[in-house]
C-alpha positions in Angstrom: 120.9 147.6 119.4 118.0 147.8 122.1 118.3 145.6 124.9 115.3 143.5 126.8 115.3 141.2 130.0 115.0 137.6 129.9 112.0 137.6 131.9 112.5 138.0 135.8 116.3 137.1 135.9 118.7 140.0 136.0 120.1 139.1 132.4 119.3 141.8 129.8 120.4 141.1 126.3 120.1 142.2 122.8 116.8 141.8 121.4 118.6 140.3 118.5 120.5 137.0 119.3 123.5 135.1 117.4 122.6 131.3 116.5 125.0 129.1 116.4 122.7 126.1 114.4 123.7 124.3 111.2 120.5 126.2 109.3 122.7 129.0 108.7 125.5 126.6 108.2 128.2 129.3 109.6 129.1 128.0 113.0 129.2 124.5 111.6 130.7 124.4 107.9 132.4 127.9 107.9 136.0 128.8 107.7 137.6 129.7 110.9 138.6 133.6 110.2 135.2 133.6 108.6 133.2 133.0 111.6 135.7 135.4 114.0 135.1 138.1 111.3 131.1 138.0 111.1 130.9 137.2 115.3 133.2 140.3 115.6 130.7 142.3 113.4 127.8 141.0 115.6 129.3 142.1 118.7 130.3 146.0 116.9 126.5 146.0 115.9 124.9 145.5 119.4 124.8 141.9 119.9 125.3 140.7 123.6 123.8 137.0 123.4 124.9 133.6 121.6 122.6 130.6 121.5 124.2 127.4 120.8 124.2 123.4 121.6 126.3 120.3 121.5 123.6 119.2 118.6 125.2 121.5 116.1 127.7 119.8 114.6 128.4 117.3 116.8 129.8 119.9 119.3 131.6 121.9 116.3 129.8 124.9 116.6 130.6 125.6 120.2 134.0 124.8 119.9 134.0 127.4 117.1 132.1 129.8 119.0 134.5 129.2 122.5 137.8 130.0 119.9 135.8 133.0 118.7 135.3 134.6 121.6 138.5 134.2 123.0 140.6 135.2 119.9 138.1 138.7 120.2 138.6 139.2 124.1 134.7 139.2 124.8 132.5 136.9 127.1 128.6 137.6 126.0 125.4 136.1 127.5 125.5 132.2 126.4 122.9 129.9 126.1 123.7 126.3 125.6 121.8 123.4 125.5 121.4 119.5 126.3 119.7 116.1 123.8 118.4 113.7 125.9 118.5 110.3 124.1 116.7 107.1 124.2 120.3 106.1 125.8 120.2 108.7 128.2 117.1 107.9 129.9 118.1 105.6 132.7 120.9 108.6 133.9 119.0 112.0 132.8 120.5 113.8 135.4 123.6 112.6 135.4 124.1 113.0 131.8 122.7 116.8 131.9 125.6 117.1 134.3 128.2 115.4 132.2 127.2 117.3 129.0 127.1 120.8 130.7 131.0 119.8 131.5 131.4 119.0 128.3 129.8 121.9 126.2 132.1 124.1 129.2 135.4 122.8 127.7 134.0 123.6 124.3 133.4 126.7 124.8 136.0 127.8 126.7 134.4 128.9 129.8 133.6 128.2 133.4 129.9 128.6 133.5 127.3 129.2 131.0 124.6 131.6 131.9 121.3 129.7 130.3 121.4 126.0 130.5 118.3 125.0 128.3 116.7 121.5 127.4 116.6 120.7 124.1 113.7 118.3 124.1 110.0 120.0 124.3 107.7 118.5 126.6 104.8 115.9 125.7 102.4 114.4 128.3 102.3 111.1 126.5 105.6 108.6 125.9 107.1 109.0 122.1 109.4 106.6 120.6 113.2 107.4 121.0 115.3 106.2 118.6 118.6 107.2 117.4 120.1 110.4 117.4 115.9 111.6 118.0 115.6 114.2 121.0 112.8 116.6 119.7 110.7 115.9 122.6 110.4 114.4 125.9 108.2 112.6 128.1 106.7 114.9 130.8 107.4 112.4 133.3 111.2 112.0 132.6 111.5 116.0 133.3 109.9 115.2 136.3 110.4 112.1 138.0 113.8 111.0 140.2 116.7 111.2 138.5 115.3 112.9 135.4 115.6 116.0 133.7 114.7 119.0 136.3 116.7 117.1 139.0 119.9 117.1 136.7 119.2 120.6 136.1 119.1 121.7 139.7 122.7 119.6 140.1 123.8 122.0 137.5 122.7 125.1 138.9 123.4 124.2 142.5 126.5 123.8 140.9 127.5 126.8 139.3 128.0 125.9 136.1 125.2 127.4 135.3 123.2 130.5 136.3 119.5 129.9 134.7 117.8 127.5 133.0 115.3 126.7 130.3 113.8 124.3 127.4 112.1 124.3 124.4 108.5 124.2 123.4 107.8 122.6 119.9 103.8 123.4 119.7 100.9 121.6 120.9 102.6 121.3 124.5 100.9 124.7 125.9 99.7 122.3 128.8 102.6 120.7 129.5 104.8 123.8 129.0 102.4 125.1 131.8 103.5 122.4 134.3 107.2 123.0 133.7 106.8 127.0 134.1 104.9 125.9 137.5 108.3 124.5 139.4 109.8 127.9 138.8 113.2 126.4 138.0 112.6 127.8 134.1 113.2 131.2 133.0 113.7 130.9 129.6 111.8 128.9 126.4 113.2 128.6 123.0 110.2 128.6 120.4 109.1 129.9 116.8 107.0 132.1 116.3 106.4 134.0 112.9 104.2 135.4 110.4 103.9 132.1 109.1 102.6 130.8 112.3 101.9 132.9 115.0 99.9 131.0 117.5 102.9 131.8 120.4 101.6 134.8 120.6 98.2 136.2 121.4 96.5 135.8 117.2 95.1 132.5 118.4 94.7 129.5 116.1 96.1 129.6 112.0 93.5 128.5 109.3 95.7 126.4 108.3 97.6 123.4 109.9 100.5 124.3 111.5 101.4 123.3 115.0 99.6 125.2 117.7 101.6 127.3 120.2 98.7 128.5 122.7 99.9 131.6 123.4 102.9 130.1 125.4 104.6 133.7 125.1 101.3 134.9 127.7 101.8 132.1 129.7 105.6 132.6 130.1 104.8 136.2 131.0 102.5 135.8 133.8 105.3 133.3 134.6 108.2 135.5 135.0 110.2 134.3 131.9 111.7 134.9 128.7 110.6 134.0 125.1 114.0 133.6 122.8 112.1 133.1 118.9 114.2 130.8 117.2 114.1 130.6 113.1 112.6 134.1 113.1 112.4 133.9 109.2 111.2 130.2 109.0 114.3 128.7 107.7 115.1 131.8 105.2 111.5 131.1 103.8 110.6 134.5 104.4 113.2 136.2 102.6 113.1 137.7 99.1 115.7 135.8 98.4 114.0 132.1 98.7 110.9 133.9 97.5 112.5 134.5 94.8 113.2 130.8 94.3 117.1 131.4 95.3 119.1 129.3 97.9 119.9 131.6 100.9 123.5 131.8 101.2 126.2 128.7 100.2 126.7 128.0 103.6 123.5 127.7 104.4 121.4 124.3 104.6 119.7 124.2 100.8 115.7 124.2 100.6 113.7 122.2 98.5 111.9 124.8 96.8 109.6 122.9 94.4 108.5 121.1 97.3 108.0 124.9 99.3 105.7 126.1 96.5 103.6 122.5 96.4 102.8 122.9 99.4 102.0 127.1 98.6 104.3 127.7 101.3 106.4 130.0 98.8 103.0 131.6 98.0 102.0 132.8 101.7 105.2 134.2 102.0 105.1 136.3 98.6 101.9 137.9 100.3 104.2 139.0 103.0 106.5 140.4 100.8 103.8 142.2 99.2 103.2 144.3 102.4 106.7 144.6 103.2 107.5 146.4 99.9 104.0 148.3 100.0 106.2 149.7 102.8 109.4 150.2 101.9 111.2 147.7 104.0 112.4 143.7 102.2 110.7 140.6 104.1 113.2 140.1 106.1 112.6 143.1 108.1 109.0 142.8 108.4 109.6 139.5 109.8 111.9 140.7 112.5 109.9 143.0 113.1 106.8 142.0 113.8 108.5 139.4 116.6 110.0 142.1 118.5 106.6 144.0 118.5 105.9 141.6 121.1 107.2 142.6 124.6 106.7 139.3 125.6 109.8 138.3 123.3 113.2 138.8 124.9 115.3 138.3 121.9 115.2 136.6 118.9 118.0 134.5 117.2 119.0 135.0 113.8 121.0 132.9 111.9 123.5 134.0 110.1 125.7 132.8 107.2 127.5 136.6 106.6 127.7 139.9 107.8 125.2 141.6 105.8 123.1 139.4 107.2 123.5 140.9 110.9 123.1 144.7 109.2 119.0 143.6 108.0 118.2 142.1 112.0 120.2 145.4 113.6 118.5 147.8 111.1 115.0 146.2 112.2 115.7 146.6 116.1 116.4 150.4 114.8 113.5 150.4 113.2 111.1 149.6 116.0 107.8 147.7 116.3 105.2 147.7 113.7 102.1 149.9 113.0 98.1 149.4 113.7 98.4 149.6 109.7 100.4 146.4 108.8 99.4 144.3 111.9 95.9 144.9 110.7 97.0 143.8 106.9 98.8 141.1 108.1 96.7 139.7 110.1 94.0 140.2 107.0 96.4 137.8 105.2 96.2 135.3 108.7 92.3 135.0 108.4 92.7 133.0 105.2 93.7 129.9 104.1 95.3 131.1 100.3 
């Protein structure tokens, strides 16, 4: 398994990660010798880095993961994260500080060494509601009390050594202003054939949420792009092409409503060039991400073992071609 750094920290981790989310469903609804078994095969392939939060299932899959890892003997490079709530936001810092506790007993360890934000950034105030944490006000990260003082607490701390957050799209601006403080060094994000505006392809033909290049801008920045849902919720799979759940474990699509929208359609033109060239969709997926150098890793998530074989065999495999970027992006400068 190759190995990039995150950016200008001294981590350097496989450029294929281990999620720990409920897409996959294996962290979170899997049987106990189940999940040792496929993290133990992770960890003989290559894999050096584990992305998790208290979010999946309700604080389930780092428990799982904490057990994991001790049962094997091995302490890789974590990432965890923290949901700030509409209840939250009159103690941001303090509660950043009470969850990284929290997720620390989970997991089983003393410190973590990526603390991330799990709300993306927006210059304007959204409605919080609920169990809602998708995004957060630019202010709250910034003003007394809020979200970058409560990470510094936890740093200062050392519970953990770096931080980070996510970027949901149409944020490059704000993204910008949190990259500025120099406190992140990491940002969550997708970024796929599907959509590749993260990256340097500039806007899609059609509407998907725009990314601005935020992998340049975290580059000039000193910091590290981790690509979550690298295959766009097991869209771009033959599989689900193929009109075929995932993986039992895995959270079901709606596949009529996948090809109403053509979405099943755009990905079969995908498969196309991936077979044209010997390799399933999967691969081409992975690896056009990790053509990027910008990209430090990106997280797969996995419901079996066979599943970790595909990502390792496309770190093998290496970055793409002038010949397929130029036919995919052929397939990017329409709307079909």
């Amino acid at each position: 398994m190759k190995q990039r750094r995150i950016g200008a920290t001294d981590l350097v981790i496989s450029e294929i990660g281990f999620g720990c989310g409920g897409n996959a469903g294996l962290m979170v609804r899997g049987e106990a010798a189940e999940q040792t078994r496929v993290i133990a095969r992770a960890l003989e392939r290559g894999i050096t880095y584990f992305d998790n939060a208290p979010d999946y299932g309700d604080g389930k899959a780092e428990e799982n993961l904490g057990r994991a890892l001790r049962e094997l003997g091995i302490t890789p490079v974590i990432t965890t994260k923290v949901e700030i709530r509409a209840e939250n936001l009159g103690d941001i810092s303090d509660h950043i500080l009470r969850s990284v506790e929290d997720s620390l007993c989970r997991l089983q360890v003393d410190t973590i060494d990526i603390l991330q934000i799990h709300n993306g950034p927006v210059a304007q105030p959204r409605a919080m509601e609920g169990p809602y944490y998708a995004t957060l006000w630019l202010k709250d990260y910034l003003k007394p009390g809020g979200a970058l003082e409560g990470v510094r607490r936890v740093l200062e701390s050392g519970k953990a050594r770096h931080a980070g957050f996510i970027c949901r799209g149409n944020d490059a601006a704000d993204v910008g202003t949190l990259l500025k403080t120099g406190l992140f060094h990491l940002i969550n994000l997708p970024y796929t054939l599907l959509n590749p505006t993260a990256g340097r392809f500039g806007p899609c033909p059609r509407p998907v949420p725009d990314y601005g290049n935020v992998i340049g801008a975290a580059q000039a920045a000193g910091a590290g792009i981790a690509v979550f849902s690298p295959l766009a919720g097991g869209l771009l799979t033959d599989t689900l092409v193929a009109g075929q759940q995932t993986h039992p474990l895995a959270r079901q699509k709606d596949i009529d409503k996948l090809k109403a929208k053509g979405d099943l359609a755009r990905a079969r033109r995908f498969q196309e060039i991936a077979r044209a060239n010997g390799m399933d969709l999967a691969e081409l997926a992975y690896r056009f991400i990790l053509s990027d150098p910008g990209v430090s890793t990106l997280i797969g998530g996995f419901s079996a073992a066979d599943q970790i074989d595909v990502a390792a065999a496309a770190s093998t495999a290496g970055p793409l071609g002038a010949d397929l970027f130029a036919a995919i992006e052929k397939i990017w400068s329409t709307n079909e």
